[in-house]
N, CA, C and O atoms as a GROMACS GRO file, in nm:
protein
  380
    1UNK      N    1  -1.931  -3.773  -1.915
    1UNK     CA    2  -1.874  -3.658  -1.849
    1UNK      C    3  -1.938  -3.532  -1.903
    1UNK      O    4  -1.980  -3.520  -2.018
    2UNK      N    5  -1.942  -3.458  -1.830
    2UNK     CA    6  -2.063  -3.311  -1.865
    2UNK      C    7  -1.923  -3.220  -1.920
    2UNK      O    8  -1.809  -3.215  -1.875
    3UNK      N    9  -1.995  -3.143  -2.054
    3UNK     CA   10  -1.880  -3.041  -2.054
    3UNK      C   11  -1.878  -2.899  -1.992
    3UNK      O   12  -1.974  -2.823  -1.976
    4UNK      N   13  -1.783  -2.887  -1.969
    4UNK     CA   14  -1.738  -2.743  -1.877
    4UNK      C   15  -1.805  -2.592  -1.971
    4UNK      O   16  -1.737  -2.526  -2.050
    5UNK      N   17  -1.956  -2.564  -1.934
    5UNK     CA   18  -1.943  -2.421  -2.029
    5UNK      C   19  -1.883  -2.312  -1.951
    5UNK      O   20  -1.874  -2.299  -1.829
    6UNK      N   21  -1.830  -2.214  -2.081
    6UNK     CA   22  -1.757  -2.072  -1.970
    6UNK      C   23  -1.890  -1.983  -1.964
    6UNK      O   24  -1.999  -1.994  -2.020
    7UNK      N   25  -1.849  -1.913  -1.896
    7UNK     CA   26  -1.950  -1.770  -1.839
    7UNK      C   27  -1.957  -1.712  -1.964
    7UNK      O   28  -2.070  -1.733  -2.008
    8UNK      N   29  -1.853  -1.614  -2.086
    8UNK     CA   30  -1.845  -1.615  -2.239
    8UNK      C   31  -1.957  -1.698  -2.325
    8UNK      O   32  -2.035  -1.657  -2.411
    9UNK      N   33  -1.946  -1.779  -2.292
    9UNK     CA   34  -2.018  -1.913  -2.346
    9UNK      C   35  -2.169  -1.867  -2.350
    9UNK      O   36  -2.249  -1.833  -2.438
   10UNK      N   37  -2.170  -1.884  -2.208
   10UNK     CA   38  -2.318  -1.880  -2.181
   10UNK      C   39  -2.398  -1.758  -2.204
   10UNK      O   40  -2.519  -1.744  -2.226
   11UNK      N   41  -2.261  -1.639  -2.190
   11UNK     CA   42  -2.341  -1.517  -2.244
   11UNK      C   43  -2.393  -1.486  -2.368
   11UNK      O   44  -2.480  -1.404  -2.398
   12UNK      N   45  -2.293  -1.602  -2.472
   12UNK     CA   46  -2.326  -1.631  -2.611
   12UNK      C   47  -2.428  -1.633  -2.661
   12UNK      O   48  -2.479  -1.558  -2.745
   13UNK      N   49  -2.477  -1.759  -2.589
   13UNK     CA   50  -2.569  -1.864  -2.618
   13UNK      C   51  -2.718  -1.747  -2.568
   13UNK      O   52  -2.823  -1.740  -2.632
   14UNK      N   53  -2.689  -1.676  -2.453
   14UNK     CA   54  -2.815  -1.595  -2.440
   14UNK      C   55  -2.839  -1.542  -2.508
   14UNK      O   56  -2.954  -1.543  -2.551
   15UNK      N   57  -2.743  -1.464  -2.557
   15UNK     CA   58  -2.771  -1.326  -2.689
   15UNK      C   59  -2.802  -1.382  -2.813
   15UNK      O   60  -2.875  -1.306  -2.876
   16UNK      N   61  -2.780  -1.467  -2.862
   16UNK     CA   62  -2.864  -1.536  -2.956
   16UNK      C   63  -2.949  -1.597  -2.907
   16UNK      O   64  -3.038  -1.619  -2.990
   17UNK      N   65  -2.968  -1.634  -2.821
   17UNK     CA   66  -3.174  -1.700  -2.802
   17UNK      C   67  -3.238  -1.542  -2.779
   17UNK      O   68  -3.349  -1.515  -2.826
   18UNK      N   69  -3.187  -1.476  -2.729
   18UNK     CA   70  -3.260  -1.294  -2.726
   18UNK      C   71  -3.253  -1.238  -2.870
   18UNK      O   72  -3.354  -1.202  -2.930
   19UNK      N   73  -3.160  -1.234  -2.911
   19UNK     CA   74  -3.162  -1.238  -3.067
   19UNK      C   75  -3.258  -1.266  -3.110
   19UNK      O   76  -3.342  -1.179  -3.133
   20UNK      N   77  -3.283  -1.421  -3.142
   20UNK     CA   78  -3.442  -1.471  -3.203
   20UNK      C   79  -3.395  -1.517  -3.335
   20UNK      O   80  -3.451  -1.610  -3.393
   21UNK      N   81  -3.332  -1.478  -3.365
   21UNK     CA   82  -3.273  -1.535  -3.546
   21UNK      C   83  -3.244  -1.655  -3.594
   21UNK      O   84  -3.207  -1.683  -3.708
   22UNK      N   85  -3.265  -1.736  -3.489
   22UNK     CA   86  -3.211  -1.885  -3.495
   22UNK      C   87  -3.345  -1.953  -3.366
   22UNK      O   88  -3.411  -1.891  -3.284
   23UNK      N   89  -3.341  -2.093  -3.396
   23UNK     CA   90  -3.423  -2.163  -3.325
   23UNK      C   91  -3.368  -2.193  -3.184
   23UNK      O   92  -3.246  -2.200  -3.191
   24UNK      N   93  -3.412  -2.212  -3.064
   24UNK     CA   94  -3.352  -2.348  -2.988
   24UNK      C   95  -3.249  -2.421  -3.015
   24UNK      O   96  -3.136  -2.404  -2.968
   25UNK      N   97  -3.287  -2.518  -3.105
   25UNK     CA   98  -3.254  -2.624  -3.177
   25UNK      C   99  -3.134  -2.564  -3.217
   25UNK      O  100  -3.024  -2.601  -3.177
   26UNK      N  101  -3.154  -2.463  -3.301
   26UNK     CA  102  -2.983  -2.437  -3.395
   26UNK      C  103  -2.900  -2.391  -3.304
   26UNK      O  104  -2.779  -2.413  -3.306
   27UNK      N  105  -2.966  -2.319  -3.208
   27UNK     CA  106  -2.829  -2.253  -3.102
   27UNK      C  107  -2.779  -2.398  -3.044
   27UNK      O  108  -2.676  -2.452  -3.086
   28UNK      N  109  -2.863  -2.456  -2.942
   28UNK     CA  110  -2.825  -2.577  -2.926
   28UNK      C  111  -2.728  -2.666  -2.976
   28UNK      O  112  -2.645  -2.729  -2.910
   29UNK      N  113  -2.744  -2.666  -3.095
   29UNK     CA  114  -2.614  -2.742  -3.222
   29UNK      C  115  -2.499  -2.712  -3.224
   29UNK      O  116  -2.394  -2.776  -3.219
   30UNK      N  117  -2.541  -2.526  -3.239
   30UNK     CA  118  -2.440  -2.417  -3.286
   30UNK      C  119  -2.306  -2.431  -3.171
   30UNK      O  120  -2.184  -2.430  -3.188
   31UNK      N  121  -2.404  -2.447  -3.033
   31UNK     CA  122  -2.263  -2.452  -2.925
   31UNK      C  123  -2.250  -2.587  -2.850
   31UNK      O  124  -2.171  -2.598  -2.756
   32UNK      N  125  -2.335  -2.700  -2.895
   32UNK     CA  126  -2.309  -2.838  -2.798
   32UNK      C  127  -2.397  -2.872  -2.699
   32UNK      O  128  -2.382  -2.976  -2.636
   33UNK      N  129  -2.494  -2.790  -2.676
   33UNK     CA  130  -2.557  -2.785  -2.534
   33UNK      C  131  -2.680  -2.835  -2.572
   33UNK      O  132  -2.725  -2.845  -2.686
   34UNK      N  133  -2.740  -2.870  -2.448
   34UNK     CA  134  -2.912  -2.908  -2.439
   34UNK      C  135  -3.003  -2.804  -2.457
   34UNK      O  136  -3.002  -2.707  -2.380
   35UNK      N  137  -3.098  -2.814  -2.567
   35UNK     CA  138  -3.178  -2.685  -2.540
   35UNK      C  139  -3.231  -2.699  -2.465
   35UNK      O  140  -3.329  -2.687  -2.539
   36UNK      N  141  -3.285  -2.720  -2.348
   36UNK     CA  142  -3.301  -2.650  -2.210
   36UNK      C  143  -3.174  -2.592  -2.116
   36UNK      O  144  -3.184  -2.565  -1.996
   37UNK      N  145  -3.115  -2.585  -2.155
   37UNK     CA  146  -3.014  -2.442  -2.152
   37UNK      C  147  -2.992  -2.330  -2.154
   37UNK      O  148  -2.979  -2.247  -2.064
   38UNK      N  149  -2.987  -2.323  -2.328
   38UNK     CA  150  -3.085  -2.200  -2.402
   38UNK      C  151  -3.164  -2.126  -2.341
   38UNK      O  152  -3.151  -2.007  -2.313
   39UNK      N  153  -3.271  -2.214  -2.312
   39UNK     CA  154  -3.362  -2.119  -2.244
   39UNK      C  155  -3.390  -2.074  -2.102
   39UNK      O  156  -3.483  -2.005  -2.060
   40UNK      N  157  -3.256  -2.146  -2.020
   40UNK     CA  158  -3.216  -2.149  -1.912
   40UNK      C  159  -3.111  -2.031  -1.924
   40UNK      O  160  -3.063  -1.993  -1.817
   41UNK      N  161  -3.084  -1.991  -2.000
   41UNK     CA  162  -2.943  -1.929  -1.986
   41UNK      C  163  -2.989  -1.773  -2.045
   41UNK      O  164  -2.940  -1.666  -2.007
   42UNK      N  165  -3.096  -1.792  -2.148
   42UNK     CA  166  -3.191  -1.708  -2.192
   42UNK      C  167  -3.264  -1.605  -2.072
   42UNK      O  168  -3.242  -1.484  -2.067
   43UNK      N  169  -3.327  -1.655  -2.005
   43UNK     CA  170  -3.397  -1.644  -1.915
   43UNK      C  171  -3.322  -1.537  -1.778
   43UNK      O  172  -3.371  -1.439  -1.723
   44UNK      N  173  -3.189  -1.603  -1.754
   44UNK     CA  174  -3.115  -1.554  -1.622
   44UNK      C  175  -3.061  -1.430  -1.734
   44UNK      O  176  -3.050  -1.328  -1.666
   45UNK      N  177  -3.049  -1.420  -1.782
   45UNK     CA  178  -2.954  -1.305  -1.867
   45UNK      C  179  -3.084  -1.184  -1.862
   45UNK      O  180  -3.075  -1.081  -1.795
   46UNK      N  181  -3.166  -1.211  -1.920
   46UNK     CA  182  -3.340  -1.106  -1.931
   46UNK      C  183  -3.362  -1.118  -1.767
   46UNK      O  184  -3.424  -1.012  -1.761
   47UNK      N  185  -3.360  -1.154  -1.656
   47UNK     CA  186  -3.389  -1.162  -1.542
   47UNK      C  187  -3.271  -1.074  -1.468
   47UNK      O  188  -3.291  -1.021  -1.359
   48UNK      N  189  -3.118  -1.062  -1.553
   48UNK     CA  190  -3.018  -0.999  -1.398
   48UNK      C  191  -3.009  -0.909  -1.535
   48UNK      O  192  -2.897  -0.864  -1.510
   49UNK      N  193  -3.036  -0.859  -1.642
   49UNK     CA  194  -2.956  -0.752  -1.722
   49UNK      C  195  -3.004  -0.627  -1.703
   49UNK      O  196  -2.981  -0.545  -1.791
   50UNK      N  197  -3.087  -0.584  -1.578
   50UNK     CA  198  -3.063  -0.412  -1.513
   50UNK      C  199  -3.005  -0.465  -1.423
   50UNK      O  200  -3.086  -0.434  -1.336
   51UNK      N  201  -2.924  -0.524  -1.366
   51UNK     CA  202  -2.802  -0.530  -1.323
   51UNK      C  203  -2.691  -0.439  -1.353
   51UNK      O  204  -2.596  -0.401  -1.285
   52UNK      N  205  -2.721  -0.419  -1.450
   52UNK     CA  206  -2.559  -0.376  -1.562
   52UNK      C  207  -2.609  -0.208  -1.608
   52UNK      O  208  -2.554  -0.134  -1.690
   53UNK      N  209  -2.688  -0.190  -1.555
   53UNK     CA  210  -2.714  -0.075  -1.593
   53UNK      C  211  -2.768  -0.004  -1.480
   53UNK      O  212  -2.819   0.103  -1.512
   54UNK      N  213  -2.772  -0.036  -1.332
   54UNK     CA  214  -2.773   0.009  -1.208
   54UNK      C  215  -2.674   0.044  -1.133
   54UNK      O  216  -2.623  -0.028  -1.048
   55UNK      N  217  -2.632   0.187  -1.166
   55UNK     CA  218  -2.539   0.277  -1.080
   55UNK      C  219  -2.545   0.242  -0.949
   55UNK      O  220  -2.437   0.215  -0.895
   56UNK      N  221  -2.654   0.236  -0.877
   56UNK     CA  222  -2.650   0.185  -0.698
   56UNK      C  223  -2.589   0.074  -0.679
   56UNK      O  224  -2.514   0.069  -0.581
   57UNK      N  225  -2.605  -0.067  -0.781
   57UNK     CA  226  -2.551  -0.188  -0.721
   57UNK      C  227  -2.387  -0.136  -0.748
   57UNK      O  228  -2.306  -0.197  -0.678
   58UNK      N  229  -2.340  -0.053  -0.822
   58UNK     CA  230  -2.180  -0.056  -0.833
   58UNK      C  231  -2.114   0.020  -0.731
   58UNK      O  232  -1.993   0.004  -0.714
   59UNK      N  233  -2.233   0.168  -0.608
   59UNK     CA  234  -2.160   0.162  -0.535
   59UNK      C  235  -2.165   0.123  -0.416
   59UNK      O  236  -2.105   0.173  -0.322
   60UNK      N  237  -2.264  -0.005  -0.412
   60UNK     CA  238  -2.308  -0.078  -0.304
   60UNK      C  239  -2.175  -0.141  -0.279
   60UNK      O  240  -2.105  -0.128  -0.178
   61UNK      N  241  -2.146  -0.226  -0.408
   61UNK     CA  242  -2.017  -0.312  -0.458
   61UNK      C  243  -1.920  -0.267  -0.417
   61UNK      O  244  -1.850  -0.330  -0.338
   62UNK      N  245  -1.875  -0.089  -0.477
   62UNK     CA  246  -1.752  -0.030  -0.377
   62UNK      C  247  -1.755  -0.020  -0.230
   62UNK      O  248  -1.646  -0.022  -0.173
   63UNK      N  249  -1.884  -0.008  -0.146
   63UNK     CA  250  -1.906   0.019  -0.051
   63UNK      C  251  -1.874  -0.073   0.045
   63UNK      O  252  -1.818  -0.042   0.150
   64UNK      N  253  -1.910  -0.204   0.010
   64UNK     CA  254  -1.876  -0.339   0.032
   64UNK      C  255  -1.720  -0.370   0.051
   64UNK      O  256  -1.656  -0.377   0.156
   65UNK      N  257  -1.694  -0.379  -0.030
   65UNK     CA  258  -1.550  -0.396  -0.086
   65UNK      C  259  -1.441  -0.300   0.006
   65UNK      O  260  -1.337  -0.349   0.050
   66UNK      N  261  -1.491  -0.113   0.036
   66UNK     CA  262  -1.379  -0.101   0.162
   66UNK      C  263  -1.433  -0.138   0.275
   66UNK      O  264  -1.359  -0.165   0.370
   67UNK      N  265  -1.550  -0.146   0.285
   67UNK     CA  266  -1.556  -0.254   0.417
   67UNK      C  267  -1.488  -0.351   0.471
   67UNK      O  268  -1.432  -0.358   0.580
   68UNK      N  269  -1.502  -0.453   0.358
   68UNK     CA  270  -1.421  -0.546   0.396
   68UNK      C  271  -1.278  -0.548   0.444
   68UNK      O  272  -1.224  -0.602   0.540
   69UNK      N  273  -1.219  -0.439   0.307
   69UNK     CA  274  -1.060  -0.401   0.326
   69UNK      C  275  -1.066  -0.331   0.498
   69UNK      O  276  -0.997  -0.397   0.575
   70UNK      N  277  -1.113  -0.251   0.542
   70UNK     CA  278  -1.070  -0.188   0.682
   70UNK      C  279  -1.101  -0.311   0.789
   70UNK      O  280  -1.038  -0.317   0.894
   71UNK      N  281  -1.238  -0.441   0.744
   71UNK     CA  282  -1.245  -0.552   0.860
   71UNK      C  283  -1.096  -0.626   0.839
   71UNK      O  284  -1.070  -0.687   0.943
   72UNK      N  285  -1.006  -0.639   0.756
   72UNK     CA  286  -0.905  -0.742   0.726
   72UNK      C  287  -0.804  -0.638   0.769
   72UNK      O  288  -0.701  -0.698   0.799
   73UNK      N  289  -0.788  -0.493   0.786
   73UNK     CA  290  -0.714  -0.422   0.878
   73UNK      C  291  -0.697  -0.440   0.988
   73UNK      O  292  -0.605  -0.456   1.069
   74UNK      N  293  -0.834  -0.435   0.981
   74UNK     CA  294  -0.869  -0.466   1.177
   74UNK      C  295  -0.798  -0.608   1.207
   74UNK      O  296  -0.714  -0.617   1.297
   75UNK      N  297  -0.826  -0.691   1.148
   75UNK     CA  298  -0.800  -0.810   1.200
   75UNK      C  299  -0.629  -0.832   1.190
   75UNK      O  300  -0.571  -0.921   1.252
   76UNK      N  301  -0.566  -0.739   1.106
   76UNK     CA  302  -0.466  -0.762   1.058
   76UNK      C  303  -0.335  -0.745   1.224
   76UNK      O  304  -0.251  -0.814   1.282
   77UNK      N  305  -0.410  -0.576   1.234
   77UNK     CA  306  -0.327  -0.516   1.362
   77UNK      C  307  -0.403  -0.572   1.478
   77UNK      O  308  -0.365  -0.537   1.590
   78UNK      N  309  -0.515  -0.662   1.468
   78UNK     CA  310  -0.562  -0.743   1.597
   78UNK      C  311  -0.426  -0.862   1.653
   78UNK      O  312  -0.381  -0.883   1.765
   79UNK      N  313  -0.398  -0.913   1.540
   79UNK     CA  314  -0.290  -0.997   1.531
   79UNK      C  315  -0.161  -0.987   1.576
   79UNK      O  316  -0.103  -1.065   1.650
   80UNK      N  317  -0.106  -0.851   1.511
   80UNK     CA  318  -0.007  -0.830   1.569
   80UNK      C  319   0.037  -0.801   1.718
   80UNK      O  320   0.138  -0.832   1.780
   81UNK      N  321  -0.108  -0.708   1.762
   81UNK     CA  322  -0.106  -0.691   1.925
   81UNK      C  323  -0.098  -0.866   2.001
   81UNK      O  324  -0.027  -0.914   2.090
   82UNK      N  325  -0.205  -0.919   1.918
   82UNK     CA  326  -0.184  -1.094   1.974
   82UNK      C  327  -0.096  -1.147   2.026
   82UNK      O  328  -0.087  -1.196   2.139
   83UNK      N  329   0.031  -1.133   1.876
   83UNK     CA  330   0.125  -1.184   1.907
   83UNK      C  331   0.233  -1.110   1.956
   83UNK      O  332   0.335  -1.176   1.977
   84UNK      N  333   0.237  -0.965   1.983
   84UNK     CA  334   0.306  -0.932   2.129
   84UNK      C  335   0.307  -0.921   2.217
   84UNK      O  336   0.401  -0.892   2.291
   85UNK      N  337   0.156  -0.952   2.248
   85UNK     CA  338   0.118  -0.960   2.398
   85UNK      C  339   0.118  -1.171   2.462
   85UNK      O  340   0.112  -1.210   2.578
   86UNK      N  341   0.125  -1.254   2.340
   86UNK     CA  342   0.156  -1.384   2.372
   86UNK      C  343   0.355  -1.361   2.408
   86UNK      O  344   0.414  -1.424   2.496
   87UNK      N  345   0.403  -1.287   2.341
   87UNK     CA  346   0.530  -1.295   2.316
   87UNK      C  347   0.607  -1.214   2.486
   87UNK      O  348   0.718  -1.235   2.534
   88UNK      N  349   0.503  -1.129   2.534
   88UNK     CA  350   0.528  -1.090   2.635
   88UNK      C  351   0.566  -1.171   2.748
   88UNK      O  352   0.668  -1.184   2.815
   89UNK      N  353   0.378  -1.252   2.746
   89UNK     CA  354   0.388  -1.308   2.802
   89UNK      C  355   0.444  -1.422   2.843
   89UNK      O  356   0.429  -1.454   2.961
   90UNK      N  357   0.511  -1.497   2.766
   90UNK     CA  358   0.614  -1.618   2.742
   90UNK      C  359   0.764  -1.537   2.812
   90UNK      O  360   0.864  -1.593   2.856
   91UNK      N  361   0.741  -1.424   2.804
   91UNK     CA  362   0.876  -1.382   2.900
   91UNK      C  363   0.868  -1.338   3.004
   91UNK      O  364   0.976  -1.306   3.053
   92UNK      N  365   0.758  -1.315   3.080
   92UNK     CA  366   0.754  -1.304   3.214
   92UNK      C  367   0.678  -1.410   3.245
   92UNK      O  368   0.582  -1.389   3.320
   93UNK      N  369   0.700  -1.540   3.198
   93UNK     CA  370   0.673  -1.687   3.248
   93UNK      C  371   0.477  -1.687   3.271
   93UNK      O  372   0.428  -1.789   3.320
   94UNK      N  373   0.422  -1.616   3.247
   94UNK     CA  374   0.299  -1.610   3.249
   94UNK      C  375   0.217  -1.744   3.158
   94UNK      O  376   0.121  -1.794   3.216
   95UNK      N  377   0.242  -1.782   3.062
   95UNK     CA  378   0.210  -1.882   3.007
   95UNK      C  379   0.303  -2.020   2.970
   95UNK      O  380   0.251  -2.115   2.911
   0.00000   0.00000   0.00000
């Protein structure tokens, strides 16, 4: 059975292989994992970390985010007209 690493975990395990103070091998030990991990986990962390320091992706993220909230509005009061106009219609025998 494979064990479950957390996201914590893995951020661990990066910052010490970026670190450098320790081998592969010892991080590997240190947390249970395969070193090809390590350097798997190494790798995506140095590859997305201007992520975290890019003001545009956070207000892409907000930008996104009320989007969505006003499409789940929309859909919200789409619904309700739905179901008063099914509810209508069930009383003037239409359906």
């Amino acid at each position: 059975m494979r064990k479950k690493i957390s996201d914590s975990q893995k951020a661990a395990i990066a910052l010490e292989a970026i670190r450098g103070d320790k081998t592969v091998n010892e991080i590997a030990t240190k947390f249970g994992v395969h070193p090809n991990l390590v350097g798997q986990y190494k790798k995506l962390a140095m590859e997305n970390m201007a992520v975290i320091f890019n003001r545009k992706e956070d207000g892409r993220i907000k930008e996104l985010t009320q989007e969505r909230d006003e499409l789940h509005r929309q859909i919200g009061e789409q619904k309700v007209d739905y179901d008063w106009l099914k509810k209508k219609c069930k009383q003037f025998g239409l359906i």
